[in-house]
C-alpha positions as CSV (number, residue, x, y, z in Angstrom):
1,X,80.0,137.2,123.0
2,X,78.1,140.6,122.9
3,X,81.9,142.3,121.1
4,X,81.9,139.2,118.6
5,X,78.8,140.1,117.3
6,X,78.9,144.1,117.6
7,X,82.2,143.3,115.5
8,X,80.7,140.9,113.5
9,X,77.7,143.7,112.4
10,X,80.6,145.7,111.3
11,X,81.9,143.4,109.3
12,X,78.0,142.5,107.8
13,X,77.7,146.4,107.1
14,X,80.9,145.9,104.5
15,X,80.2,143.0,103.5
16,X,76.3,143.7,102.0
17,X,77.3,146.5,100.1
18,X,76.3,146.4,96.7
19,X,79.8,146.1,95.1
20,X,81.5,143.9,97.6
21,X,78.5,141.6,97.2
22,X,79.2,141.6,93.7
23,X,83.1,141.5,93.8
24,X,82.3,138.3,96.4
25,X,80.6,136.8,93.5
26,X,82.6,137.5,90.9
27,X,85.5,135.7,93.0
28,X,83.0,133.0,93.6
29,X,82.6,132.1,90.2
30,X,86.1,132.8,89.0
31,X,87.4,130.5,91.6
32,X,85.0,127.7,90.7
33,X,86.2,127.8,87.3
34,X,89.9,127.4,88.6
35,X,89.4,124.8,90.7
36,X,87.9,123.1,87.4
37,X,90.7,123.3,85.7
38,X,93.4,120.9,86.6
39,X,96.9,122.6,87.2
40,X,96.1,126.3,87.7
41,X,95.2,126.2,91.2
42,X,93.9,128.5,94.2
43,X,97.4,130.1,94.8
44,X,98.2,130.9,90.9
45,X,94.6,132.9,90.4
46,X,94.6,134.8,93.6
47,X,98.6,135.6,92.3
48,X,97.2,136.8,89.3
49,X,94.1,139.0,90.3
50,X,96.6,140.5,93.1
51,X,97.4,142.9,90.6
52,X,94.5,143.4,88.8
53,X,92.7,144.3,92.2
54,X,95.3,147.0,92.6
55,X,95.4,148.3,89.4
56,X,91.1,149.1,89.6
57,X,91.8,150.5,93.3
58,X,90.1,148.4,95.0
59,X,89.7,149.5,98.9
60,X,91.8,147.1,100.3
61,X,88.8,145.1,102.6
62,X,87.0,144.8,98.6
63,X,90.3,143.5,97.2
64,X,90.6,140.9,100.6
65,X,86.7,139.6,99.8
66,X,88.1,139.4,95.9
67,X,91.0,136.8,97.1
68,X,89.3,135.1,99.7
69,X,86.3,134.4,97.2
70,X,88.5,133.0,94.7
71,X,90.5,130.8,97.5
72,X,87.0,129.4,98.6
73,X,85.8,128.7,95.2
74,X,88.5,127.0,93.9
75,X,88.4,124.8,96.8
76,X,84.2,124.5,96.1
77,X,85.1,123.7,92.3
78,X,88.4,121.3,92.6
79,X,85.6,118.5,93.0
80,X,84.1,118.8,89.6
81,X,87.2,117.5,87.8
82,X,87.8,114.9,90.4
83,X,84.5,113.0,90.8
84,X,83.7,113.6,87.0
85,X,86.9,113.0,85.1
86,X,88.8,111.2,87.5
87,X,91.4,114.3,87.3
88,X,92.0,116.4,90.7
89,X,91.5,119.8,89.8
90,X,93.5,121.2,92.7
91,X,95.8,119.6,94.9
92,X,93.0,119.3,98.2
93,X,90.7,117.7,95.6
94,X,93.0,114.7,95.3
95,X,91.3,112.8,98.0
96,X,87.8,113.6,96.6
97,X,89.0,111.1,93.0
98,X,89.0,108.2,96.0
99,X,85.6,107.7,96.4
100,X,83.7,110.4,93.8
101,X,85.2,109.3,90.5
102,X,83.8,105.8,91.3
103,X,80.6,107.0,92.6
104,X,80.3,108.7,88.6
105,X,81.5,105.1,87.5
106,X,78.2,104.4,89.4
107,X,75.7,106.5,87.5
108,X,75.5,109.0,91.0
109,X,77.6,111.4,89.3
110,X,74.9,114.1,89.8
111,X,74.4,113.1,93.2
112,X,77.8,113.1,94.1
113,X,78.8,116.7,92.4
114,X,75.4,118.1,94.9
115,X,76.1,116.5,98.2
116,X,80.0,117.1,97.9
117,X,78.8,120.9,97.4
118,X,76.9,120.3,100.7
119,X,79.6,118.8,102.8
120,X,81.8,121.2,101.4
121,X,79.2,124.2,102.8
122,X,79.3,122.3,106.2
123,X,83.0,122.3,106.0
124,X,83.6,125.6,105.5
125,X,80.4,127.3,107.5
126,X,82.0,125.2,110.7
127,X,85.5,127.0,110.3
128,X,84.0,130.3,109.6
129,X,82.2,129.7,113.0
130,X,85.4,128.7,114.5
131,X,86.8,132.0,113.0
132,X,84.5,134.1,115.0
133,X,84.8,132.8,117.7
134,X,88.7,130.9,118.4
135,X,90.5,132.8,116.4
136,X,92.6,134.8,119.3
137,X,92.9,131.3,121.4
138,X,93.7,129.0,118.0
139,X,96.2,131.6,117.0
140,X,98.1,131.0,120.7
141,X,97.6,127.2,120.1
142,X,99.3,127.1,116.8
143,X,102.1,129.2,118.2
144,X,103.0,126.4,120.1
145,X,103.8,124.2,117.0
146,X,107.5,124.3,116.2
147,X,109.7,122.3,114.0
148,X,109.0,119.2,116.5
149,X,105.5,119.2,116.6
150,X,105.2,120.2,112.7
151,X,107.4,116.7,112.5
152,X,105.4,114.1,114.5
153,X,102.1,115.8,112.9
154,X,103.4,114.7,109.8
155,X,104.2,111.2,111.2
156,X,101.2,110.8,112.4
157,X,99.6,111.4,108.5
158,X,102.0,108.9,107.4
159,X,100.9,106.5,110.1
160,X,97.1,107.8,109.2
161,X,98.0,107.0,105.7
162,X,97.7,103.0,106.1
163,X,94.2,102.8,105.7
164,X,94.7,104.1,101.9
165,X,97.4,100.8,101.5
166,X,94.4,98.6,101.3
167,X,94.5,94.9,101.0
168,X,98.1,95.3,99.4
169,X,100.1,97.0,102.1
170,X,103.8,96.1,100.4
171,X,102.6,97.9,97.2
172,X,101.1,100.9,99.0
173,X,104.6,101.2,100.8
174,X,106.4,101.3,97.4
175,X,104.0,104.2,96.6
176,X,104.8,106.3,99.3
177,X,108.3,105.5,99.3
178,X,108.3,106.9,95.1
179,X,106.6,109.9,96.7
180,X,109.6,110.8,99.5
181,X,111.6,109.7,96.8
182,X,110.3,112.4,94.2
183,X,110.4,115.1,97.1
184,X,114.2,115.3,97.8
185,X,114.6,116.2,94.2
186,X,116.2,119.5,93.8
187,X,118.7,122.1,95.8
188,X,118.8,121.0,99.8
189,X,117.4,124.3,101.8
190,X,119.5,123.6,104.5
191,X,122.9,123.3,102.8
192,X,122.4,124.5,99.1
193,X,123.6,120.8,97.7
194,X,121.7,119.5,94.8
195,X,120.1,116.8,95.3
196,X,119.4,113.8,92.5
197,X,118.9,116.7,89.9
198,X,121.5,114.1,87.2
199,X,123.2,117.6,86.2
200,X,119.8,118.9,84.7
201,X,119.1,122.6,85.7
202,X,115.7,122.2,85.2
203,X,115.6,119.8,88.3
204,X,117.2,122.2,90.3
205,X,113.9,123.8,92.3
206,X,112.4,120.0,92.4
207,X,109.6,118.7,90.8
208,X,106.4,120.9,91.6
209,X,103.6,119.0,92.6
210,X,101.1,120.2,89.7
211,X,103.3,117.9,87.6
212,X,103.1,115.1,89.6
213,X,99.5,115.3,90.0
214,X,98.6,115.9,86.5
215,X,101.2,113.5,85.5
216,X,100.0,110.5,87.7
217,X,96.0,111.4,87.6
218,X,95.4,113.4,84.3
219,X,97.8,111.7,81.6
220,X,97.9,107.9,83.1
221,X,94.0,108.6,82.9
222,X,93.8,109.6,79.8
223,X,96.2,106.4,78.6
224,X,93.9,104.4,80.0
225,X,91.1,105.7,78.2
226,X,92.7,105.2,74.9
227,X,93.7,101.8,76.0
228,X,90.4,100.9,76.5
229,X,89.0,102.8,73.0
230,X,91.5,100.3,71.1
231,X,90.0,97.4,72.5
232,X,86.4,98.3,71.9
233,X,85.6,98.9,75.5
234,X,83.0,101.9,76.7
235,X,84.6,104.7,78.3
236,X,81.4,106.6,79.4
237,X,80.3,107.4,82.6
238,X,76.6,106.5,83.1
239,X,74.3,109.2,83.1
240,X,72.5,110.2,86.4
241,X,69.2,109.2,87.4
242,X,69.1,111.8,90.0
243,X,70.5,115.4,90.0
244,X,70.3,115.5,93.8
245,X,71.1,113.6,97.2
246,X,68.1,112.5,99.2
247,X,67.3,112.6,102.9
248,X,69.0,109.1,103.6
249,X,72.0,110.0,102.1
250,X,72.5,113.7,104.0
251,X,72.0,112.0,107.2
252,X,74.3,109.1,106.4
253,X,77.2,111.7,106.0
254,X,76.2,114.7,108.2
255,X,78.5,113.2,110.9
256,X,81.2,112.5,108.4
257,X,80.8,116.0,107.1
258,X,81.1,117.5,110.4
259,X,83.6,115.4,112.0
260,X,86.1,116.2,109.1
261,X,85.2,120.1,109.1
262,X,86.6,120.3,112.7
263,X,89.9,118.3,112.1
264,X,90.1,120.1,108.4
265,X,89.4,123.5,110.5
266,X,92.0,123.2,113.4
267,X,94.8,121.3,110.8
268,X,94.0,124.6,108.6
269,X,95.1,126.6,111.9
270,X,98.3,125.0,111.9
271,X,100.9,128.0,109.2
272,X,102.0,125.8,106.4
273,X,100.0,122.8,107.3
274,X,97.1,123.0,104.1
275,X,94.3,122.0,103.0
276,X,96.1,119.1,101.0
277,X,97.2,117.6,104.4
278,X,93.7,117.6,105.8
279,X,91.6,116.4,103.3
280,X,94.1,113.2,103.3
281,X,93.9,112.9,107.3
282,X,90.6,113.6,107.1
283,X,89.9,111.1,104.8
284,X,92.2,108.2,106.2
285,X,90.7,108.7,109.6
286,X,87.1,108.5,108.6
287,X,88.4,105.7,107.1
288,X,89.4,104.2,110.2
289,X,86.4,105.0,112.2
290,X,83.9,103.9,110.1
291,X,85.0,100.5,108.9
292,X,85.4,99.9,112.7
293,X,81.9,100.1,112.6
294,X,80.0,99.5,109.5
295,X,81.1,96.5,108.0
296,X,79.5,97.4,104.7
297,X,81.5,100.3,104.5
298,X,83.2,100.9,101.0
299,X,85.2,103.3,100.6
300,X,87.5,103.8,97.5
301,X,84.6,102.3,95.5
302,X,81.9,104.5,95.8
303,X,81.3,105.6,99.5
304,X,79.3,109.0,99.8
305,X,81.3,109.3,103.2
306,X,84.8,108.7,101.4
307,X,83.6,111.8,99.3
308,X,82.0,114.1,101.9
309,X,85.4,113.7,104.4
310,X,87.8,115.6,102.2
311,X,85.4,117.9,100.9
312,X,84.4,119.1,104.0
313,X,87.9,119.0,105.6
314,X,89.5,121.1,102.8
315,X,87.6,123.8,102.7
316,X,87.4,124.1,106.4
317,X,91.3,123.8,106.3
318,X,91.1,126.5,103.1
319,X,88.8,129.1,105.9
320,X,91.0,128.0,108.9
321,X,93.9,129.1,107.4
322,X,93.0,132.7,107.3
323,X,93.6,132.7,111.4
324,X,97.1,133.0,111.6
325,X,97.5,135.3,108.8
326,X,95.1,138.1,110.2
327,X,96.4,137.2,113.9
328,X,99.7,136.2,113.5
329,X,100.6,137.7,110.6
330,X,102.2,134.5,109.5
331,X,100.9,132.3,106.2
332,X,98.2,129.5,106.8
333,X,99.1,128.1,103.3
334,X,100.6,129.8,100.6
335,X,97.5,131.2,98.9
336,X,97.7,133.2,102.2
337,X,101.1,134.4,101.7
338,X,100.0,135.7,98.1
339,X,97.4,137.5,99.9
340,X,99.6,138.6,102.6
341,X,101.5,140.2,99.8
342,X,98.3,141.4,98.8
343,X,98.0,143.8,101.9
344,X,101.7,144.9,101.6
345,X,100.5,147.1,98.7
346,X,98.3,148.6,100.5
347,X,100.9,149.0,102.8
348,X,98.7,147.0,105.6
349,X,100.7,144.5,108.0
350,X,98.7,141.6,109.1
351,X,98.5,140.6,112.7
352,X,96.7,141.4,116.5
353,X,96.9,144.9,115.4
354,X,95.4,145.0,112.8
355,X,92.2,143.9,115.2
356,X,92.3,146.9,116.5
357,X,93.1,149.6,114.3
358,X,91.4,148.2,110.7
359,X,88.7,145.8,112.1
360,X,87.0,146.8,109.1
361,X,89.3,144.7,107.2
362,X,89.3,141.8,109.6
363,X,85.6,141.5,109.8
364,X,84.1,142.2,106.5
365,X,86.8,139.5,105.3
366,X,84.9,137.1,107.7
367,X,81.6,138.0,106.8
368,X,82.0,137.7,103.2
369,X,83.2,134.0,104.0
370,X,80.1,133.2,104.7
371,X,78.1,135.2,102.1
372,X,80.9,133.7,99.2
373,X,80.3,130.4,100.6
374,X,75.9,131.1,100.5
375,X,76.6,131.7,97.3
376,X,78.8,129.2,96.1
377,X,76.1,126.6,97.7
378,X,73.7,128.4,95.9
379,X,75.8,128.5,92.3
380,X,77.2,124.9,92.3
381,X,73.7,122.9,93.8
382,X,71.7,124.3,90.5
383,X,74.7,123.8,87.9
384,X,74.8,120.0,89.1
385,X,73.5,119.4,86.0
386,X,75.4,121.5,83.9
387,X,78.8,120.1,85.5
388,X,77.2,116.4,84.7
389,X,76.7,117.5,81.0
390,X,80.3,117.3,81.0
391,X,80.2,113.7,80.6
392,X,77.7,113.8,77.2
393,X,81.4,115.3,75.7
394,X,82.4,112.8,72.9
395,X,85.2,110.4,74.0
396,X,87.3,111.4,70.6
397,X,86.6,115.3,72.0
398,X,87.3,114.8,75.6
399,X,90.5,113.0,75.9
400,X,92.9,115.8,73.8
401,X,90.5,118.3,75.2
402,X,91.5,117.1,79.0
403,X,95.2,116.8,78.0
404,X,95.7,120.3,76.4
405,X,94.0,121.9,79.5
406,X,96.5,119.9,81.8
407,X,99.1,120.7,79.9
408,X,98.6,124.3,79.9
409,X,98.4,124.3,83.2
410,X,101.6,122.8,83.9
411,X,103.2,125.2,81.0
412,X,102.0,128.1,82.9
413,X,104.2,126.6,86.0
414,X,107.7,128.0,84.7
415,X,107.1,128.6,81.1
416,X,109.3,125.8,80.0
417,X,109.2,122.4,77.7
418,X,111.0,120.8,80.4
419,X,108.0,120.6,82.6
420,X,106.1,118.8,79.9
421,X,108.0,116.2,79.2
422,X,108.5,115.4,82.8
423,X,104.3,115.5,83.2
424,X,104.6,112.8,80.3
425,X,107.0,110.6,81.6
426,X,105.3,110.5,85.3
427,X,102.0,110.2,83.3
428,X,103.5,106.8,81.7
429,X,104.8,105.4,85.3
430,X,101.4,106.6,86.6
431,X,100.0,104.0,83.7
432,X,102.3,101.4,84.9
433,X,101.4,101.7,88.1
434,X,97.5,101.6,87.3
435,X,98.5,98.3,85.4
436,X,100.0,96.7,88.2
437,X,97.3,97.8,91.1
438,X,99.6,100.4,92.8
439,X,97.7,103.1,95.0
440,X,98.7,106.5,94.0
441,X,97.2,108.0,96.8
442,X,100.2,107.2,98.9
443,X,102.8,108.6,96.4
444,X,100.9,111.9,96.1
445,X,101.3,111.8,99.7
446,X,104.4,111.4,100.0
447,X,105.3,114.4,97.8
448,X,103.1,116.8,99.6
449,X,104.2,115.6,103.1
450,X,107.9,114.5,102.1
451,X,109.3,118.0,102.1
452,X,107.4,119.2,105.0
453,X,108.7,116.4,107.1
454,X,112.3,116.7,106.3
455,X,112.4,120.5,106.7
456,X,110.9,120.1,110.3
457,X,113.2,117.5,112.0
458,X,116.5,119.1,110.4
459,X,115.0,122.4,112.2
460,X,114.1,120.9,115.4
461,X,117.4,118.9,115.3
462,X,119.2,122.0,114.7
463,X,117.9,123.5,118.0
464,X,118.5,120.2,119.8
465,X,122.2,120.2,117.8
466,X,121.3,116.5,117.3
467,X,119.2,115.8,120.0
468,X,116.3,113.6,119.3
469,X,115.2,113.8,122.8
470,X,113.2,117.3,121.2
471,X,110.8,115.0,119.4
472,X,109.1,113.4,122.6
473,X,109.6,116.9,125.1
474,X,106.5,118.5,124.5
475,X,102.9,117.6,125.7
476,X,101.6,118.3,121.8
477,X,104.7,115.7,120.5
478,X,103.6,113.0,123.4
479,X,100.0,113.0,122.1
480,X,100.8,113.0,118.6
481,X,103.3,109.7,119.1
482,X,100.3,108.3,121.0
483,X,97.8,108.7,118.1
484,X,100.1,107.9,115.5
485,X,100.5,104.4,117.4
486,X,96.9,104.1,117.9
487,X,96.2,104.8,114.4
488,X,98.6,101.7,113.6
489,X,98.1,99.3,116.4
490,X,94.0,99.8,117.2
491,X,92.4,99.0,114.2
492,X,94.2,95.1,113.4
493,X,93.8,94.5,117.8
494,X,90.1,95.1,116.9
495,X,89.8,93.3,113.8
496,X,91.5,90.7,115.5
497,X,88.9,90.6,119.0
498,X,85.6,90.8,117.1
499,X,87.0,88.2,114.7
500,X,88.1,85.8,117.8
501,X,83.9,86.5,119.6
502,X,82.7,86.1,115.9
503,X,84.0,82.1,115.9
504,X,83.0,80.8,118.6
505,X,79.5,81.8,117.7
506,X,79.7,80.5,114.3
């Protein structure tokens, strides 16, 4: 205890300089703005201040605080777009659209931007606390995750994924069916066979998720919107009658926003897992838990606990992924591995010695988590009403304006036509499926996790050589299996038993 803090003072005395405090805020800001803007993402700004850090010589610990900032703000501002516009503004905020886009609809649009900002502080304050003090034991723990473990995880997701099928189960399957579908486009890692690419190069690297998720959220949206300016309908979002959440409403989700920052914390531990996978388990098991037990639960139309889950989660997940990169050396997500890169120039290796012989490095980055994420509180709780002045934005102004930012951002991808006409064509299926009540929750899903799940059993089944006995041997696996058939079996059983002691008293 007494060398976590003496370390921990260290890192404070960095960290409170005069220009990393501004260079924290700087990164702040410039992340906020990024995770505004649908398409650009984290892992493309940090890429492209990498070299611009550099090129001002930066000391290597202000250039770390730089990248970390932005990571954290983008994951603070990928809310905006999502509970304002309906339009995720970075692949964690797809979740937050669930719950905070109708919640706008509602005239709370105000009070959701605010108490998202809060959850999202309790999200990320828990994991920087977690930091401090796990980070040695979480970094053993997440050793122990191979290809097997990585697998069932990601079964387990699929099987937490029901409670986003709602009362339509059959059309929720479809959905996340489309989305496995969409994520075995391109060249097979393992044996270098392309894969439904239809002889079109372009298709060769797959489909990037940026254009499925502007595709299905931003341009089906904005088709929508038109559709319902041709018939004469209002597409406005009421305005807000308060800018801020009240007392009720923090203590209705402070267990929600807590709950979710541990799971989006220790799934953040996990190289590779993201903080896209834990704000949707996150989500879906909050889900779970509190419909078992507040029947006027309603989330996916307008629950402040739907929108505090994945907020919280992902940036915890977003803080807890810096663990195995400064202990391991190995990538939480790839942000990390950008900023991993990052510390190359400097010719810096990240791992357990860099503990011991840069801990000025180590610890400054941790303390300017917290002091970015003060400040980030502190930036997005008084620009609540700016970010709601949004909505004052002319319908015939904000529909092109929406679609040439989106588009931009997927241009920026690879820098060809191909990508959007392919953004336009998912767009129109996204419509479709809008139409016809299909989730798309569960197809965005299925593209992040599809890929992760087919890499991981051909790598555990290539150690087995075919064995699928390698997918039940380890204590991690077992308890995995057992949640993920919990998660499927508990929730109808007790649906089921307080339905049957319900009619006999009626």
């Amino acid at each position: 205890m007494s060398s976590v803090l003496e370390h921990l003072s260290m890192g404070m005395g960095v960290a409170f300089s005069a220009i990393n405090l501004l260079i924290a805020a700087v990164g702040a800001f410039i992340g906020t703005i990024v995770g505004v803007l649908p398409g650009l993402g984290p892992i493309n700004a940090v890429a492209m201040l990498v070299p611009i850090a550099f090129a001002m010589q930066l000391p290597p610990e202000s250039a770390l605080i730089l990248l970390a900032a932005v990571y954290v703000g983008a994951e603070y501002g990928g809310r905006i777009s999502s509970i304002l516009i309906n339009v995720p503004g970075e692949a964690a905020a797809l979740m937050t659209t669930l719950d905070g886009y109708p919640l706008a609809r509602k005239g709370m649009a105000s009070v959701a931007l605010s108490l998202s900002a809060w959850s999202s502080f309790i999200g990320s304050t828990l994991a920087i606390i977690g930091v401090l003090f796990l980070a040695p034991a979480l970094a053993k723990w997440a050793v122990a995750f191979g290809p097997a473990e990585y697998f069932v995880l990601m079964v387990f997701a699929f099987c937490a994924l029901t409670s986003l099928l709602g009362d339509q189960p059959v059309k929720g399957i479809i959905a996340a069916l489309t989305g496995l579908a969409i994520s075995t486009v391109g060249v097979d890692a393992n044996s270098g066979v392309y894969r439904y690419t239809f002889d079109i190069t372009n298709l060769s690297d797959g489909i990037d998720f940026v254009v499925v998720v502007i595709g299905l959220f931003a341009v089906s949206e904005m088709l929508q919107m038109l559709e319902k300016l041709l018939k004469g309908q209002s597409i406005s979002v009421p305005k807000s009658q308060r800018k801020l959440f009240n007392f009720a409403e923090l203590k209705l989700t402070w267990w929600t926003s807590v709950r979710s920052g541990v799971m989006g914390f220790v799934i953040g531990v996990l190289p590779g897992a993201g903080a896209s996978v834990a704000s949707a388990v996150a989500y879906s098991t909050e889900k779970k838990y509190v419909e078992g037990r507040d029947t006027k639960a309603q989330f996916g139309e307008g629950d402040l606990r739907g929108l505090a889950a994945p907020e919280a989660a992902n940036n915890a997940a977003a803080t807890g992924s810096f663990i195995p990169m400064l202990t391991l050396g190995v990538p939480g997500s790839g942000t990390t591995a950008v900023m991993m890169g990052a510390l190359t120039l400097y010719n810096i290796s990240p791992g357990p010695a860099l503990f011991d012989y840069q801990p000025q490095i180590v610890w400054g980055l941790i303390a300017s988590l917290f002091i970015a994420n003060l400040m980030l509180l502190a930036m997005n709780i008084p620009l609540v009403r700016v970010f709601a002045a949004m909505l004052n934005i002319p319908s015939w102004l904000l529909v092109p304006g929406i679609l040439a930012i989106s588009f931009i951002g997927v241009w920026a991808l690879n820098g060809t036509t191909f990508d959007l006409y392919l953004v336009v064509i998912i767009g129109i299926i996204g419509y479709f499926f809008r139409k016809l009540d299909v989730p798309l929750a569960p197809l965005v899903l299925g593209v992040v996790l599809g890929n992760l799940m087919e890499q991981n059993l051909r790598r555990a089944l290539s150690i087995s050589n075919g064995e699928l006995g390698i997918l039940f041997q380890s204590n991690i696996t077992i308890v995995l299996w057992i949640l993920a058939v919990a998660v499927l079996t508990v929730p109808p059983l007790l649906r089921r038993w307080i339905g049957g002691r319900k009619a006999p008293a009626n």
